[in-house]
Kinemage of the C-alpha trace (Angstrom):
@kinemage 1
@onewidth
@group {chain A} dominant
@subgroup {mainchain}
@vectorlist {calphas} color= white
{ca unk a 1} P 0.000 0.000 0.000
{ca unk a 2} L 1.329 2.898 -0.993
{ca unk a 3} L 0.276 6.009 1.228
{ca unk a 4} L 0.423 9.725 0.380
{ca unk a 5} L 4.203 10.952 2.058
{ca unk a 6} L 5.459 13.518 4.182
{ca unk a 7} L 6.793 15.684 0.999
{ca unk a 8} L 3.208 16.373 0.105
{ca unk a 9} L 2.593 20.369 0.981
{ca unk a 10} L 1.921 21.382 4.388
{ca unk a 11} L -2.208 21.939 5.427
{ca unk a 12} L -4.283 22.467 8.420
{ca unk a 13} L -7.809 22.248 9.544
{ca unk a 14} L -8.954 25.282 11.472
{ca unk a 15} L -11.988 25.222 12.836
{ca unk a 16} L -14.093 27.880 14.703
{ca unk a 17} L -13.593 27.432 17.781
{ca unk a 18} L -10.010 27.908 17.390
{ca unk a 19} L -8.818 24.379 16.860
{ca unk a 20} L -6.099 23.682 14.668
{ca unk a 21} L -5.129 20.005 13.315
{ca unk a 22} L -1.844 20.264 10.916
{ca unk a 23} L -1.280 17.846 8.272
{ca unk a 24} L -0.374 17.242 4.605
{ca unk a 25} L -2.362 17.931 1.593
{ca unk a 26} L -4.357 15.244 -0.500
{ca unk a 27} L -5.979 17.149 -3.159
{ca unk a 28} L -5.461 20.405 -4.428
{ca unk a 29} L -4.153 23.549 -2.833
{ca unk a 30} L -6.202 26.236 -1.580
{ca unk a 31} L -8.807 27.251 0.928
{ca unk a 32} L -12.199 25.407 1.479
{ca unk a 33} L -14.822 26.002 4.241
{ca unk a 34} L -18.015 24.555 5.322
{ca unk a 35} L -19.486 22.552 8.033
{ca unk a 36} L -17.182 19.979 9.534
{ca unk a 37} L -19.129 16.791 9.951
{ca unk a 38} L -17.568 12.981 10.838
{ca unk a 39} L -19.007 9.818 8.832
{ca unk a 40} L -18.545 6.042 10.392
{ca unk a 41} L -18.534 4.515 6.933
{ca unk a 42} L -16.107 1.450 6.526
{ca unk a 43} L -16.231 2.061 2.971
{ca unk a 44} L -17.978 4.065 0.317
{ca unk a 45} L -15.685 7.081 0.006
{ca unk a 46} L -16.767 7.438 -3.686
{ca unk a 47} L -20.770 7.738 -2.958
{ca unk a 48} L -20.374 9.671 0.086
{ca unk a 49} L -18.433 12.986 -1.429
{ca unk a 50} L -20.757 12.303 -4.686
{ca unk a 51} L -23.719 12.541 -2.686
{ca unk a 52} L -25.154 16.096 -3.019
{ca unk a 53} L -26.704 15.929 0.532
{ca unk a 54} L -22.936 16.736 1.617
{ca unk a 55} L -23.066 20.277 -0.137
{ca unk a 56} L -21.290 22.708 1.967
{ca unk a 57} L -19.293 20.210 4.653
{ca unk a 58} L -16.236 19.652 5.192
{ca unk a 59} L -16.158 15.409 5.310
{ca unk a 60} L -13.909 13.684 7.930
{ca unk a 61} L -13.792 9.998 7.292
{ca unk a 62} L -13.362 8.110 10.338
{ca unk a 63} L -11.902 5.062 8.837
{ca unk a 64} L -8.388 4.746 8.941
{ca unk a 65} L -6.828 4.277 4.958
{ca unk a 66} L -9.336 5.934 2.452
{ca unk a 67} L -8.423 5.690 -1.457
{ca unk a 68} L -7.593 1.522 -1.032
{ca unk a 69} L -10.262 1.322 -3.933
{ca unk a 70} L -9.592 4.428 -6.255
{ca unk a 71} L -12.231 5.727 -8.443
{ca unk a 72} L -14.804 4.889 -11.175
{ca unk a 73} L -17.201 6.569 -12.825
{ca unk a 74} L -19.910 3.607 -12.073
{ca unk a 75} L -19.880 5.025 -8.886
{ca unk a 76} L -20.518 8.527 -8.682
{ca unk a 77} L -24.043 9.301 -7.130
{ca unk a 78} L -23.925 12.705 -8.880
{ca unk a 79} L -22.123 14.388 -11.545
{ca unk a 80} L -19.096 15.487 -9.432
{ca unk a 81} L -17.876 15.673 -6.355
{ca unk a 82} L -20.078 17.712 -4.271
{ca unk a 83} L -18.671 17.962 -0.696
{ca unk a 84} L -16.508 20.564 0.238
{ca unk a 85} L -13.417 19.440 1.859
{ca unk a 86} L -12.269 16.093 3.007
{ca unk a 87} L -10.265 15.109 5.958
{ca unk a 88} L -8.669 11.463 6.417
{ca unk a 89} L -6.347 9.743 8.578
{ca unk a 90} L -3.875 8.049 5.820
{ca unk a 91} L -4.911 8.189 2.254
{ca unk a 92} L -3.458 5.643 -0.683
{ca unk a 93} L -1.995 6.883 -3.476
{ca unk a 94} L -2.078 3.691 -5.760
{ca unk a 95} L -5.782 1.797 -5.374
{ca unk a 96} L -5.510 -2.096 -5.489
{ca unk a 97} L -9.250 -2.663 -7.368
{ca unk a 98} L -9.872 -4.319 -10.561
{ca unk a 99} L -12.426 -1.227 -10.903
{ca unk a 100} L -10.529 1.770 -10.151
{ca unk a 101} L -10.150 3.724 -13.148
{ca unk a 102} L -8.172 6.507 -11.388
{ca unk a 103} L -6.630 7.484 -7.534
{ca unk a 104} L -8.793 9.195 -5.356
{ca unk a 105} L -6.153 11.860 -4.927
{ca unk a 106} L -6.102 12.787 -8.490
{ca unk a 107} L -9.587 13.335 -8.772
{ca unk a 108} L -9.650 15.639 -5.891
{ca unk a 109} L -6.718 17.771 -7.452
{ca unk a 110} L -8.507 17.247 -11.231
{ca unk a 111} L -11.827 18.662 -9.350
{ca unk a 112} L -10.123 20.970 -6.928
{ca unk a 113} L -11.138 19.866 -3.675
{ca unk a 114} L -8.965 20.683 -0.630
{ca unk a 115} L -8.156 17.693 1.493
{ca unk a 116} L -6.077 16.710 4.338
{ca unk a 117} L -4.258 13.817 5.152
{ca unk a 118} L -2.128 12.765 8.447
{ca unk a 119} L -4.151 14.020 11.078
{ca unk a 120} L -5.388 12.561 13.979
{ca unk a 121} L -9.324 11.652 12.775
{ca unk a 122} L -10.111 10.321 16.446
{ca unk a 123} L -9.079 13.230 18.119
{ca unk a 124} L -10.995 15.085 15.922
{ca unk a 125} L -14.592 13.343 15.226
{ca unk a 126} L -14.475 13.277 19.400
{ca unk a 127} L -13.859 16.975 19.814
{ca unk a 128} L -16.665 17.224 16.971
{ca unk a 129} L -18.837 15.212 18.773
{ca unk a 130} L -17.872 17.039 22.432
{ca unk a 131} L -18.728 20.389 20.636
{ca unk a 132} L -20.637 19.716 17.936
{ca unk a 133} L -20.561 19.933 13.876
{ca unk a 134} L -19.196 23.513 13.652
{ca unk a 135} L -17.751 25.821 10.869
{ca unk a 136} L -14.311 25.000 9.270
{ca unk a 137} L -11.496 25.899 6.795
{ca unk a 138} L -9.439 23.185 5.196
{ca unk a 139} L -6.047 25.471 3.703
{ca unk a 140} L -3.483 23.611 1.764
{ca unk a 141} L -0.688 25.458 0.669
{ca unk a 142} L 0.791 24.575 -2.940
{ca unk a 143} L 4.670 23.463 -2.351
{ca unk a 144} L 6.329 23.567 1.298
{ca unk a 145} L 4.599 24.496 4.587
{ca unk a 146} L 1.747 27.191 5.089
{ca unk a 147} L 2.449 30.692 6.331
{ca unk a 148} L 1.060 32.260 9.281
{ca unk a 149} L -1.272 34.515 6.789
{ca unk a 150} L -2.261 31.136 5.376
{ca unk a 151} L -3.501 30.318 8.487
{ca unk a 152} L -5.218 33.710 9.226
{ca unk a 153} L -7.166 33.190 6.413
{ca unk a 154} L -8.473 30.124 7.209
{ca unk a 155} L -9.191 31.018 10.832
{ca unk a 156} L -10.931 34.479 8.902
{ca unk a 157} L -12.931 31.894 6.775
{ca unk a 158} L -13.938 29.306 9.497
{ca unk a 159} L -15.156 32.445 11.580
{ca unk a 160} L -16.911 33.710 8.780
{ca unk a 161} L -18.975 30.674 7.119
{ca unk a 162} L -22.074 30.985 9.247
{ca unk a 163} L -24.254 28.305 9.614
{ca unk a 164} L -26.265 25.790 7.903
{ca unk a 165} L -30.055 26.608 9.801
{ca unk a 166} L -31.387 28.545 7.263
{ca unk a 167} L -29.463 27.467 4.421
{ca unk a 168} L -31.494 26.316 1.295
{ca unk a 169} L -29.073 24.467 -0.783
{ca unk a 170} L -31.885 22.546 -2.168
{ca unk a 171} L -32.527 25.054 -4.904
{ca unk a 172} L -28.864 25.107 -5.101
{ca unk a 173} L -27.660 21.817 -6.082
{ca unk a 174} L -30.847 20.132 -7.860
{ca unk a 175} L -31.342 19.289 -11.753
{ca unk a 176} L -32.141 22.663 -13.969
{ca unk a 177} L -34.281 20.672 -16.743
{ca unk a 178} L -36.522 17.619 -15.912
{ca unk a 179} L -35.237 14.105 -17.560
{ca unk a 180} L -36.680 10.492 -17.541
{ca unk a 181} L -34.834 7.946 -15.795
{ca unk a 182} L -35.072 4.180 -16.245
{ca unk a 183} L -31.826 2.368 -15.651
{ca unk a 184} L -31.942 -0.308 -12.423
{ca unk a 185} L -29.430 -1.562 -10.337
{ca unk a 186} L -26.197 -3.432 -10.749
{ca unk a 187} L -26.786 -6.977 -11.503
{ca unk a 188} L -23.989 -9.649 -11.092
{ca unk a 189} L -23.011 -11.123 -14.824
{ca unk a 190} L -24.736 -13.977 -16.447
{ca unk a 191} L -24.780 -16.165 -19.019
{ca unk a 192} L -27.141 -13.865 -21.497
{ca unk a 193} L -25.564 -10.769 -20.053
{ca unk a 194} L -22.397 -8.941 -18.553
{ca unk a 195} L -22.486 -7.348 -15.008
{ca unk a 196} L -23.879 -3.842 -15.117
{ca unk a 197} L -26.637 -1.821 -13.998
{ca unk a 198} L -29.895 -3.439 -15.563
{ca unk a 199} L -33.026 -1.856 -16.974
{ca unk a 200} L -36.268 -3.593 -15.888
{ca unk a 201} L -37.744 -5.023 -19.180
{ca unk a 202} L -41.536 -3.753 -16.956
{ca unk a 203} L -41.908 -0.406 -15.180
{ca unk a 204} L -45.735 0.166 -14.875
{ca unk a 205} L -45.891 2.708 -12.109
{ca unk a 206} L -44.621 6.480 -13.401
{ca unk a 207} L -43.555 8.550 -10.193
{ca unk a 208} L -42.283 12.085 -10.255
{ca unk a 209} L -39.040 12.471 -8.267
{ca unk a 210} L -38.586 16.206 -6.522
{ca unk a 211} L -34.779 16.319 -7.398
{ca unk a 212} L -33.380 18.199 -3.649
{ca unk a 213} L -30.116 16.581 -4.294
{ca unk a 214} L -31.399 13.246 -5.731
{ca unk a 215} L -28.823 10.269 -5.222
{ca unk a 216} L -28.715 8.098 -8.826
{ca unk a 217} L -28.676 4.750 -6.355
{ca unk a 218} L -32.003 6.098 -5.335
{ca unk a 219} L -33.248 6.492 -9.148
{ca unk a 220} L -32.331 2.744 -9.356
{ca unk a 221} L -34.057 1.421 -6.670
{ca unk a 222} L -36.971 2.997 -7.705
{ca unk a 223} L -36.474 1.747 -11.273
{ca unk a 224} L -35.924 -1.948 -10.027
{ca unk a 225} L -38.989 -1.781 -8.226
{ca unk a 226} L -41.169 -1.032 -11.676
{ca unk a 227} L -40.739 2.534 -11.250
{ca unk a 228} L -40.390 4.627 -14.498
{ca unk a 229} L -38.795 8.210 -13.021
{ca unk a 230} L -39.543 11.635 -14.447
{ca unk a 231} L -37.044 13.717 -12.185
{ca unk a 232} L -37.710 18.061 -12.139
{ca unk a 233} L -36.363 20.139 -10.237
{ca unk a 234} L -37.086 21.423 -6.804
{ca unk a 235} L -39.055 24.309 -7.593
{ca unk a 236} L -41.587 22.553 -9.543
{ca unk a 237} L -45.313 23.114 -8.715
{ca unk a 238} L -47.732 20.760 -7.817
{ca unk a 239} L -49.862 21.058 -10.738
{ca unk a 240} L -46.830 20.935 -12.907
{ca unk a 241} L -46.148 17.682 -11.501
{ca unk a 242} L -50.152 16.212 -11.278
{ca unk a 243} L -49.886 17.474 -15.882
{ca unk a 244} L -47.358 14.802 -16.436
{ca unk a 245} L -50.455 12.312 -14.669
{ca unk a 246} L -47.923 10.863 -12.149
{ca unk a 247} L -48.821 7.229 -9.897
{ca unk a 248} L -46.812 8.724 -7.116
{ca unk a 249} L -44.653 11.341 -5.960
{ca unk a 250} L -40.949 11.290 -4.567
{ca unk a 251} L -39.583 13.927 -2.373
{ca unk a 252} L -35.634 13.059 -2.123
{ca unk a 253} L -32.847 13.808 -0.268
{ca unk a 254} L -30.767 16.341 -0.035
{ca unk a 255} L -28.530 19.206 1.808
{ca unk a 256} L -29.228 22.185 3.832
{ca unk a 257} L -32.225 23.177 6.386
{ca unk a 258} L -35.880 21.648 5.530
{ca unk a 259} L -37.157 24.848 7.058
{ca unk a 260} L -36.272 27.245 4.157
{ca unk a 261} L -37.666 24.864 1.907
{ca unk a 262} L -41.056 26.568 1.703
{ca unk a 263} L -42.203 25.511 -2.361
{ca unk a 264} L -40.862 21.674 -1.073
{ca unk a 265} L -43.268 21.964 2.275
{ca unk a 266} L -46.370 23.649 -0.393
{ca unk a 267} L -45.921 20.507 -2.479
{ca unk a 268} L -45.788 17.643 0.272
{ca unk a 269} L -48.781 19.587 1.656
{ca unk a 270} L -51.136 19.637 -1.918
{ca unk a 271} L -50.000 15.917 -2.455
{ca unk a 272} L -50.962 15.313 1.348
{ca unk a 273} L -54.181 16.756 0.634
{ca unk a 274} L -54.843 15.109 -2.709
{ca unk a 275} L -53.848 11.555 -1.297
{ca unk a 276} L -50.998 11.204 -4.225
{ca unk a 277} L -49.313 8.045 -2.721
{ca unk a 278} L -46.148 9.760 -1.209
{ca unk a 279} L -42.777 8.964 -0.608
{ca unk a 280} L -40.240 10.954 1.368
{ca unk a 281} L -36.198 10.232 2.267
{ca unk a 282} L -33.851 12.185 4.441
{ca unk a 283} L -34.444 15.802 3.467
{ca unk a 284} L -37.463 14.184 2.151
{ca unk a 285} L -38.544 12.798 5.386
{ca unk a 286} L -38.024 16.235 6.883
{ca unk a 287} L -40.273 18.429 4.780
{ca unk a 288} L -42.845 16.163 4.720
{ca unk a 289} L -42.925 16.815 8.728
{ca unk a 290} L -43.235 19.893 8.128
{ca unk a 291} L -45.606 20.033 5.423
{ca unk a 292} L -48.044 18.100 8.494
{ca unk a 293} L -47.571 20.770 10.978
{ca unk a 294} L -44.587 19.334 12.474
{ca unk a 295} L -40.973 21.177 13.517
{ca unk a 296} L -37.055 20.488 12.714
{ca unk a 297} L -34.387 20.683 14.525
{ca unk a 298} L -30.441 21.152 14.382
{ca unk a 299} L -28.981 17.707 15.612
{ca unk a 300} L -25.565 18.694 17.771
{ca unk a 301} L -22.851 16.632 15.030
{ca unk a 302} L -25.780 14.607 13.032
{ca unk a 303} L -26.142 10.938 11.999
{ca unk a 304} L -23.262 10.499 8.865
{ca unk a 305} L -22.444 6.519 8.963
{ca unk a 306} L -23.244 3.066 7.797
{ca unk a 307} L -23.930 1.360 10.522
{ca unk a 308} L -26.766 3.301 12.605
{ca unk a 309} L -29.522 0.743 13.922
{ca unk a 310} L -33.129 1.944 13.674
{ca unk a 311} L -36.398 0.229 15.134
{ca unk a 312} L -39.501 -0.442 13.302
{ca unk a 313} L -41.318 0.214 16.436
{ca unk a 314} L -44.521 -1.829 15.229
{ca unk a 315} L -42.969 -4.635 14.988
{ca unk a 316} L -39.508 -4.255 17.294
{ca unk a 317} L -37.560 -5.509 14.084
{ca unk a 318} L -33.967 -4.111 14.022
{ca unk a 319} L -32.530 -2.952 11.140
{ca unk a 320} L -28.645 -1.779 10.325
{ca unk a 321} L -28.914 1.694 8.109
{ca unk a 322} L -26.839 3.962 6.345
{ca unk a 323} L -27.630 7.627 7.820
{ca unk a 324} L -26.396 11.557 6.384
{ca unk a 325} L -28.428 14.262 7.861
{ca unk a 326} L -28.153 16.946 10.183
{ca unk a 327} L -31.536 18.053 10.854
{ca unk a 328} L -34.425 15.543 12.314
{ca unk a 329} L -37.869 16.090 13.280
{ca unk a 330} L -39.267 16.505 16.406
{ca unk a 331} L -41.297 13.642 16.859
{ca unk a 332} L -43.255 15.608 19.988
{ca unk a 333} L -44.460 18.008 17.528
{ca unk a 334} L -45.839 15.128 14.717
{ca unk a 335} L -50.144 15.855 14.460
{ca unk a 336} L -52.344 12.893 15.581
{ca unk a 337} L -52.786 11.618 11.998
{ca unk a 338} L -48.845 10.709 12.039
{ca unk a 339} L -48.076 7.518 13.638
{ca unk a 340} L -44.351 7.087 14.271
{ca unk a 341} L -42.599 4.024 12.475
{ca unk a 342} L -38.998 4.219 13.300
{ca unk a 343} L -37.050 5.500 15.447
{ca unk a 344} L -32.943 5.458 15.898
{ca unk a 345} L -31.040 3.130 18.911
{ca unk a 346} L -28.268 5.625 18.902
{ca unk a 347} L -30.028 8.700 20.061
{ca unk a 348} L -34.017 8.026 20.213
{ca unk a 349} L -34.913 10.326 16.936
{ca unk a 350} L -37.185 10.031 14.570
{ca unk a 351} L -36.604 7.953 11.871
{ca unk a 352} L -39.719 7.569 9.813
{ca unk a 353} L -43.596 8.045 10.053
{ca unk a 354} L -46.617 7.365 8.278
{ca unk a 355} L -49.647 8.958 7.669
{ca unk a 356} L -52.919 7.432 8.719
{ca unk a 357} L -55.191 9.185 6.444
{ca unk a 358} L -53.152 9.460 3.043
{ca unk a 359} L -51.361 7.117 1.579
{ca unk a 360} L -47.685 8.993 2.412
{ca unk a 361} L -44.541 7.676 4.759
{ca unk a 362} L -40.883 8.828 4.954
{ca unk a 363} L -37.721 7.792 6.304
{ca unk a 364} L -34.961 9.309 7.508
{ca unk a 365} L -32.365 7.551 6.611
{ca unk a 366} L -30.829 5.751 3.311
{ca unk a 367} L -32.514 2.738 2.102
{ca unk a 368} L -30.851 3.003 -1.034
{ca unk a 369} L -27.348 3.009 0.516
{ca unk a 370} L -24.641 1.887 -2.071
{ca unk a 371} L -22.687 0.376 -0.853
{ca unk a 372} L -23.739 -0.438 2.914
{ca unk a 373} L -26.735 -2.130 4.236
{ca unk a 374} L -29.858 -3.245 2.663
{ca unk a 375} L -32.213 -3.852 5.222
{ca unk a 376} L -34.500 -1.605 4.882
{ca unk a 377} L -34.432 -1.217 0.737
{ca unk a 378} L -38.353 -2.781 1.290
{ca unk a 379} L -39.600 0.686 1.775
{ca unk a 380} L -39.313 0.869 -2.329
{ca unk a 381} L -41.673 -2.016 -2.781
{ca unk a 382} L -44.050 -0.011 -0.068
{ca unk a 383} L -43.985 2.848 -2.160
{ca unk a 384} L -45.318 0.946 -4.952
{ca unk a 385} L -48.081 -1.279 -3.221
{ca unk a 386} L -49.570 2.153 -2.537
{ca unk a 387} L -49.293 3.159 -5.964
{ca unk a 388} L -50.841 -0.129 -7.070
{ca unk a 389} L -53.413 -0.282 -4.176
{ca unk a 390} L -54.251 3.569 -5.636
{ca unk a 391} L -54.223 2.433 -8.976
{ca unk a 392} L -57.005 -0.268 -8.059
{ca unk a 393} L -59.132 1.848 -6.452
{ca unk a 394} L -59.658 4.522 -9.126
{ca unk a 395} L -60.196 1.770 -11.547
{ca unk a 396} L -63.500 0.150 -9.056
């Protein structure tokens, strides 16, 4: 294994509160800032700084070698890399994967994303979650060691960031133009076919999918399951949506505060009301509690992992989930008409509720999680027994 060395340019962390962690740069030089956030992931660098629900943090990985399995575009759960900084313990320059098509840390440089390498990720993710997320400045310098106005800058720029209640970044990161989507998940090879993501030969349900930072593993699943997918962006209207005569409706996930999120809330709430089966995930989850009267909340450093257990509280089942928000709601505040469904070991929040007098649930967390667990990927065939149960009804 062959690990970024000591010659690589000097860079620090600095985060708001004063904290400084010095290390090397593994990406490209320059000054980044954003929320710094931990995620418990064993693997799945790749998906995680793809996934646009990461816009505007600053990513430590937890685990201790990132890069082992380079980087493919099969991968990517977006167009680009769309986290702002990333902070790791050792990182490998060459990848050992049949797959990799190029090393992590020439994408970041190709992409210009400021990382950090040879810090201490435990002391860190434990001050994080002793103080909470908080504002932070990756700085990298480009040859040799940083400067003390290097380091005034960042310290300016972790000071300076603000904070993420209030933030809509849903309108920031989601599609401009609407587009179909079809394509399933990977399949292993065959004997009629080569391994690859499949298209379902059958996809009688059409659902519209509110694109608030839309994951493409998420597209899949919902393909897999029959779905045929007309994504549009975030700021389309309800009637918009209802004109292109939609089985269901998908509200995705995605980055930034629900609360801002006011043409998101409108739409869960006309859907509510016009009992279009309804499907919500992470920021998804989140504005549909607030589209039924419910509130949000800042969590103090978030759930960012793949290993988070959550309880179907009907039926006590366990199940092992991948998690990436920062924001939950307050279950105290859900109306009568909400029943709770799931709810998270770690910390007691609420992880997914139902409706009893629409056809509409969400979940917090990521049942599409690629890779990580699969437990709770069922919620996609939910989705469309509601559509089909619909679909029967307005046909008696």
């Amino acid at each position: 294994m062959a690990l970024l060395t000591h010659k690589r340019p000097e860079a620090a962390l600095v985060l708001s509160d004063g904290r400084i962690f010095r290390g090397r740069s593994a990406g490209a030089p320059g000054l980044a800032s954003g929320e710094t956030v931990f995620n418990t992931s064993m693997t799945g660098y790749q998906e995680i700084l793809t996934d646009p629900s990461y816009t505007g943090q600053l990513v430590t990985l937890t685990v201790a070698h990132v890069g082992n399995t380079g980087w493919n575009a099969e991968d990517m759960e977006s167009r680009a890399i769309a986290a702002a900084g990333l902070i790791v313990n050792r990182m490998t320059e060459v990848p050992s994967n049949a797959r990799s098509e190029r090393p992590l840390v020439e994408v970041l440089r190709a992409e210009g994303i400021v990382a950090i390498t040879d810090i201490d990720t435990r002391a860190l993710t434990m001050h994080l979650r002793s103080t909470g997320a908080q504002p932070g400045a990756i700085v990298a310098a480009e040859k040799g060691d940083l400067t003390e106005a290097d380091l005034e800058k960042a310290k300016a720029a972790a000071s300076s960031w603000g904070r993420m209640e209030g933030q809509d970044l849903a309108s920031v990161v989601t599609t401009k133009a609407s587009y179909e989507w079809t394509e399933g998940t990977w399949q292993n090879a065959t004997a009629e076919r080569a391994a690859g993501f499949v298209t379902p030969a059958e996809q009688p349900y059409h659902v519209v999918a509110y694109d608030f930072g839309i994951k493409k593993n998420i597209l899949r699943m919902l393909a897999t399951a029959g779905v045929k997918v007309t994504v549009v962006p975030a700021r389309t209207s309800f009637d918009e949506a209802m004109a292109m005569n939609p089985d269901g409706i998908f509200l995705s996930n995605g980055p930034g505060d629900p609360a801002p999120c006011t043409y998101a809330i409108e739409v869960a709430k006309q859907a509510i009301a016009a009992k279009v089966p309804l499907f919500g995930i992470c920021l998804g989850h989140q504005i549909m509690g607030l589209a039924v009267g419910a509130k949000t909340l800042k969590m103090k450093f978030g759930h960012h992992g793949g290993n988070h257990p959550v309880e179907d509280v009907r039926t006590h089942r366990v199940y092992i989930t991948s998690q990436n928000h920062g924001f939950a709601v307050d279950a105290e505040t859900l109306p009568e008409n909400a029943v709770v469904t799931h709810r998270s070991l770690f910390d007691g929040s609420l992880q997914g509720f139902e409706l009893t007098d629409a056809p509409a649930f969400c979940f917090q967390g990521h049942p599409e999680a690629s890779p990580g667990p699969h437990d709770i990927s069922p919620l996609f065939a939910h989705f469309v027994e509601l559509m089909a149960a619909k679909k029967a009804a307005s046909a008696n």
